[in-house]
N, C-alpha and C positions, 0 to 999 in steps of 0.2 A: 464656489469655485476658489482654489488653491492659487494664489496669486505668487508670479515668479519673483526673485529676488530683483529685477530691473524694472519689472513692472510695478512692483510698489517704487520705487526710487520713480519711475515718471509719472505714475499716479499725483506720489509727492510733489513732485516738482510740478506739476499741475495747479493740484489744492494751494500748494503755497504760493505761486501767483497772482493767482485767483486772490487769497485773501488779502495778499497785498494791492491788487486792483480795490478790494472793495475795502479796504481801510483808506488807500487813498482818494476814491468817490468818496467819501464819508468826509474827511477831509475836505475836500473842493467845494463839498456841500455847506461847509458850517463856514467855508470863508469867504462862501457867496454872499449868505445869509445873513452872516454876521455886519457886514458896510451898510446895511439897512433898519436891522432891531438888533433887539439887546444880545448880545452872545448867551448871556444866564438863561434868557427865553428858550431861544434856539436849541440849546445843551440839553435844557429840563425834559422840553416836547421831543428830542433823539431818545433821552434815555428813558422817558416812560413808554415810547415805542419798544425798544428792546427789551425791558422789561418783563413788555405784555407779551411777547413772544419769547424774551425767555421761560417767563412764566408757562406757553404754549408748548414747549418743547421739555419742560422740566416736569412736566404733567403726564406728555406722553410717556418721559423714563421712568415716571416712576408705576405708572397703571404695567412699563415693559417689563420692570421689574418684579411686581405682584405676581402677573399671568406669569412669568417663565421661573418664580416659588412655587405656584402651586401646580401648572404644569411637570416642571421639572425635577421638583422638590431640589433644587441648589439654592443654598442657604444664602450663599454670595448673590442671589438675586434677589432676595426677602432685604441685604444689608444695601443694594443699589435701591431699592423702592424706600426704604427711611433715609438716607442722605439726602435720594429725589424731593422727599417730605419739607426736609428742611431748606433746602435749599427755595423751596418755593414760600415757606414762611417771611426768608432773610428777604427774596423777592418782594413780598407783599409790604413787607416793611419798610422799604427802600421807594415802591408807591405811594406810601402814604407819606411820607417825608417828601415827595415831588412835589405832589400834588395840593398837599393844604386841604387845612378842614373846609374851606368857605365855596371850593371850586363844583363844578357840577361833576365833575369825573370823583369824583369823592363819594357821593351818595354811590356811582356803580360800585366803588372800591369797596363798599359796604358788603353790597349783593355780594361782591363774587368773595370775600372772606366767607363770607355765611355757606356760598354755598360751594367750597371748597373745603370747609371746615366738614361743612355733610358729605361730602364727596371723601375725604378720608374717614370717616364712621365708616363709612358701608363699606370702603375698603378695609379696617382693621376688622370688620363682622366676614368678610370674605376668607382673609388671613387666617382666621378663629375657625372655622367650620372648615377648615382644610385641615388645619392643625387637630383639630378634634373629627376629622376621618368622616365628617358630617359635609363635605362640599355637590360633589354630586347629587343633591336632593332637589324636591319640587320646589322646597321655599327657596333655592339658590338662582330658578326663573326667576323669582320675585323680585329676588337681590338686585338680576343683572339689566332688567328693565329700570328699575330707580337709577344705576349708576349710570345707564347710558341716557335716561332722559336728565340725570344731574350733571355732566360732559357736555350734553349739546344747549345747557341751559348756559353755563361757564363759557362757553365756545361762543356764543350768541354776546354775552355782556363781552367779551376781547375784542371780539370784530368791531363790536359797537366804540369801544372805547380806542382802538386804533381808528376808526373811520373818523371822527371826532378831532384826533391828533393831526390825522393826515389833513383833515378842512384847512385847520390852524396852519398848516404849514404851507398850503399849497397858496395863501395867500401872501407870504413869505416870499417864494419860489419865481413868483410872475414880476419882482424887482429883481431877481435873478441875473435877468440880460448884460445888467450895467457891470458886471465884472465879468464878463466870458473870457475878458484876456487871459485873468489872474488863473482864473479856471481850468483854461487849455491848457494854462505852463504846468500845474501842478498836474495833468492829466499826464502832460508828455516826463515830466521826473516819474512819475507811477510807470508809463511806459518802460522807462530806461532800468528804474528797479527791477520791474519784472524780468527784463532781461536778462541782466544780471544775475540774480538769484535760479532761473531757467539754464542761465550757462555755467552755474558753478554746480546744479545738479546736476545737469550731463555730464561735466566735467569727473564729479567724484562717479559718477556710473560708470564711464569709461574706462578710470582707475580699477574700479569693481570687477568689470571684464576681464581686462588685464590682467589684472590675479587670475583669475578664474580656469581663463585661459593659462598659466603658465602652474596652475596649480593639474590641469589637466596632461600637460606636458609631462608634468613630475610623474603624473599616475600611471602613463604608458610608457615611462624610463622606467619604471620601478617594474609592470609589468615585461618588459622585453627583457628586464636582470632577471625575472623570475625564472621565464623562455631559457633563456642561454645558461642559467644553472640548470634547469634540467636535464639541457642537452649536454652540459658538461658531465652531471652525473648519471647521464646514460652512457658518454663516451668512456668515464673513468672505470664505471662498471664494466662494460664490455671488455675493457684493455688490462682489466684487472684479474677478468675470467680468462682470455685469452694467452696472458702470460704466465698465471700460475701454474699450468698444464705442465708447460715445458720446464718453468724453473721446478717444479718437485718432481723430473724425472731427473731433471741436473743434481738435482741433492739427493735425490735418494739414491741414484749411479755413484757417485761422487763418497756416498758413505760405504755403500756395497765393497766399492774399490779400496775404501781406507779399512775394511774389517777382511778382509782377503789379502793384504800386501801389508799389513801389519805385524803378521809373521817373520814376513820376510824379505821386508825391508826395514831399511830404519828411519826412523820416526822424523830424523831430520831431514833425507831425502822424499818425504808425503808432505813439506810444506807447499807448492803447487795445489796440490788437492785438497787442504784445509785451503786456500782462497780461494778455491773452487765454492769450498761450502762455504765460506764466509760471506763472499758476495752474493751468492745466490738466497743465503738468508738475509744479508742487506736489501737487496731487492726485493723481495716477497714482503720484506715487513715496508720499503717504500711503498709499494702497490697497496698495501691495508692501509696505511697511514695517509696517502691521497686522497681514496676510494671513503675514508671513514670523513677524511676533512671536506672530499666533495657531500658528503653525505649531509652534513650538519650545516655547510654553508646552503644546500637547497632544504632546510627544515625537514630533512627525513629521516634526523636523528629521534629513536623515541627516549622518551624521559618517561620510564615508569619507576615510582620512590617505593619503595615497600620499609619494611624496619629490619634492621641488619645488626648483627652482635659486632659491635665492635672491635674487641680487642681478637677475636678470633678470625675477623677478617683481615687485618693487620698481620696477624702471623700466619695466617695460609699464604699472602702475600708475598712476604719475608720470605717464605720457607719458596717461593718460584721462583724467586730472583735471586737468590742462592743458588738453586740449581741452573736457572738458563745465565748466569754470569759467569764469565770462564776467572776472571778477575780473581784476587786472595781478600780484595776487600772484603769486612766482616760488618752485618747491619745489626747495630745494635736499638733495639725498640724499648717505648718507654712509654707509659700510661699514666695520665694524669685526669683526675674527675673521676666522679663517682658513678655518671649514668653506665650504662651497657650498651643499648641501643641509640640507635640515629636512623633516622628517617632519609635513604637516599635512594640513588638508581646502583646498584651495584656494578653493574656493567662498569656505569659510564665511572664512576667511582676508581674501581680496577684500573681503565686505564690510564687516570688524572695521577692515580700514585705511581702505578709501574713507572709511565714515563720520569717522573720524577727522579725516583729509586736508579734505575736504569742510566738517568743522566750523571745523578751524582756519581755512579759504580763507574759511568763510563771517562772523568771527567778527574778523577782522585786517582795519586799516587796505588800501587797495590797493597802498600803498608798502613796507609788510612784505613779507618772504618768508616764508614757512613751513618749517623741519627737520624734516626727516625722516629716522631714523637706525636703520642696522638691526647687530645685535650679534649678533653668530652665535658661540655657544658650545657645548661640548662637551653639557653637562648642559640648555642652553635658549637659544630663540632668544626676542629682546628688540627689539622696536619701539619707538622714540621718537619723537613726532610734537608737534614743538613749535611755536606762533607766538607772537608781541607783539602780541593783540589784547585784547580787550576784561575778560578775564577772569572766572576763575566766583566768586562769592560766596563764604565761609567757611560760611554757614549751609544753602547749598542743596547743598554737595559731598557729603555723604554721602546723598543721596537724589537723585545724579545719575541711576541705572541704573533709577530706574522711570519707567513709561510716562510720556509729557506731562508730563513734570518740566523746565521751564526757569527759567533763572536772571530776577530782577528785573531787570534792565540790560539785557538784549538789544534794548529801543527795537524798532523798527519792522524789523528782519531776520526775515525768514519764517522758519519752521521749524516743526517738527510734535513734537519732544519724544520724537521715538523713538527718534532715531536711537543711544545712548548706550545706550537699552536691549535693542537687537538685537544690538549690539558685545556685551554682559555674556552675555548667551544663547550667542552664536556664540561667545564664549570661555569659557565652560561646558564645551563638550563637548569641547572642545582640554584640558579640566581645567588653567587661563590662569589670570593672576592679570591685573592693570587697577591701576594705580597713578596718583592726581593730584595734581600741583602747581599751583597757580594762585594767582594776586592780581590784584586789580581795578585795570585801569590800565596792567597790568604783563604779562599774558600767560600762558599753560597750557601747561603738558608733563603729556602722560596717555605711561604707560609698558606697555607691553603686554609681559609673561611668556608664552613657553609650552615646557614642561617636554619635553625632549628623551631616548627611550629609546635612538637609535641617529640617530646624524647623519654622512651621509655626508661625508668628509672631502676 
């Protein structure tokens, strides 16, 4: 039976009572005793009792230990049956230093070395014929008859030699009366301990609850965060399907009408109709930028790495945000390190840089260029995406990566506030690091880490 975590703590707090009741009878016992004979008397006759019973009990661990070697073949039972071993030698030695050559428990002390000393033979002959695959045999009847008539022979000379003990004491015991005061007081301090030591284990059990409980608390917070990300990214989905319907009839009317009145109007009276299309692509890529951030905060972003050419995904890159940039800014790219490939998700890769790329284009004078620099090394590949634009604030950089977090200064540049926090997501599961430099006036370098297990060379 699998015992609960409280249950041992009251079990414990049981035993340890308990042991402290019978240290303190033991106690009461020897200060009874003692106002009548010698205390050294008293002490000898306790400890050649426990002895004989420690003896009794070191005996049964170590016969536990044999049976559950060759039973079990676990070897950690073969090494409890030899400490058992010794421990009942340091025993018998610890008897005969009690008891003196001249006493009559001396001549038993004899017998039972002899015939414990036989009683370990037939145990190492037991040992040996298991080890040697020879245990289950006829002669291992023969074996197990000697050992249990050599058990109940040893078991016979203990009883005798406590019964003996016990005589000697019990004529001790009947002077006893004359200190029952002394007796009770030391009975009621044993009382009062035991209480004690009983209420400072409930005490720490209680403690133990408490957590327990507040640790289950935490587990059905965390599960109803799970609940309510879902439902958000079911709601973000649905509203994401629901609007793109209408917004790519808005843009695609809105372009129809700019390729038909481009003739014949001019270009400066179609400004209406580019914020037509502006916003409506500002919108469409909000609804992705949600929908992907509600995606990754409920874990249903996948992370598949495969190995990827480097320097040619960098310039496919290049070469889209060139085109989808209305801007004159010019990106100039730069390759440093010798490998080729890196082991990532390319997806989520795409859009950790575009964002990037895209910020600095959207964020820089038209007469900047923007760097972008990729560092391919053995242990990690390193993106650098630098421009000389506008710069982020010192107070707002450490609360770049959360949702709708924009700087004071951006003035009148669109943007939605995500984009910073889908990069920190997407390079999550790359387990990336995101490094920022910036000053206002002066221009940003964000540094993208991610840690490489095997990079093709």
């Amino acid at each position: 039976m699998k015992w609960s975590f409280e249950g041992k703590w009251i079990a414990g707090g049981f035993g340890l009572a308990m042991a402290v009741m019978a240290v303190i009878s033991g106690v009461s016992y020897q200060n009874a005793t003692s106002l009548e004979k010698s205390t050294d008397k008293v002490k000898q006759s306790h400890e050649v009792l426990e002895t004989l019973i420690g003896i009794t009990a070191t005996l049964n661990d170590a016969d536990s230990g044999r049976r559950g070697y060759i039973l079990l073949g676990d070897k950690s039972e073969l090494k409890r049956y030899y400490q058992a071993t010794q421990t009942i030698e340091l025993q018998l030695n610890k008897l005969q230093t009690l008891l003196g050559k001249n006493s009559k428990e001396y001549e038993q002390l004899a017998k039972l070395e002899a015939l414990l000393e036989q009683r370990s033979v037939l145990a190492r002959k037991s040992i040996e014929r298991y080890q040697e695959g020879n245990y289950f045999t006829p002669n291992q009847t023969n074996l197990a008859a000697l050992s249990k008539r050599n058990l109940t022979e040893i078991q016979q000379i203990i009883d005798q030699m406590q019964f003996e003990e016990k005589q000697a004491l019990e004529v001790w015991v009947q002077e006893f009366q004359s200190t029952i005061q002394s007796r009770m007081l030391i009975e009621i301090l044993g009382t009062f301990f035991t209480f004690a030591i009983l209420f400072g284990v409930y005490s720490q059990l209680y403690r133990q609850m408490k957590k327990r409980q507040q640790a289950e608390n935490l587990k059905n917070k965390l599960a109803q965060e799970k609940e309510l990300g879902e439902l958000k990214l079911q709601f973000f989905s649905m509203a994401s399907h629901e609007f793109r319907t209408p917004l790519s009839v808005i843009l695609g009317s809105a372009q129809l009408l700019e390729e038909s009145l481009q003739l014949i109007v001019e270009k400066q009276k179609l400004k209406n109709l580019y914020r037509i299309q502006s916003s409506a692509k500002l919108m469409t890529q909000l609804l992705s930028d949600i929908l992907t951030l509600a995606r990754a905060e409920a874990g249903k972003v996948e992370y598949k790495p495969e190995l990827v050419e480097m320097q040619t995904f960098c310039l496919n890159l290049i070469e889209d945000m060139q085109i989808m940039s209305p801007s004159q800014s010019f990106i100039k790219f730069d390759k440093q390190g010798s490998c080729t490939h890196a082991k990532v998700d390319e997806k989520l890769l795409y859009s950790i840089l575009s964002n990037l790329l895209s910020n600095a284009i959207k964020y820089s004078p038209k007469s900047k260029d923007v760097y972008f620099t990729l560092k391919c090394e053995p242990k990690a590949v390193t993106f650098q995406v630098r421009d000389f634009g506008i710069g982020i604030p010192k107070e707002i950089q450490q609360e770049l990566y959360e949702p709708f977090k924009r700087g004071n200064n951006v003035k009148g540049i669109l943007g939605t506030g995500l984009g910073l926090a889908l990069v920190k997501k997407c390079l999550d599961l790359h387990q990336g690091e995101i490094f920022v430099e910036s000053e206002v006036g002066v221009g940003t370098q964000f540094t993208v880490v991610i840690p490489q297990n095997q990079i093709k060379v």
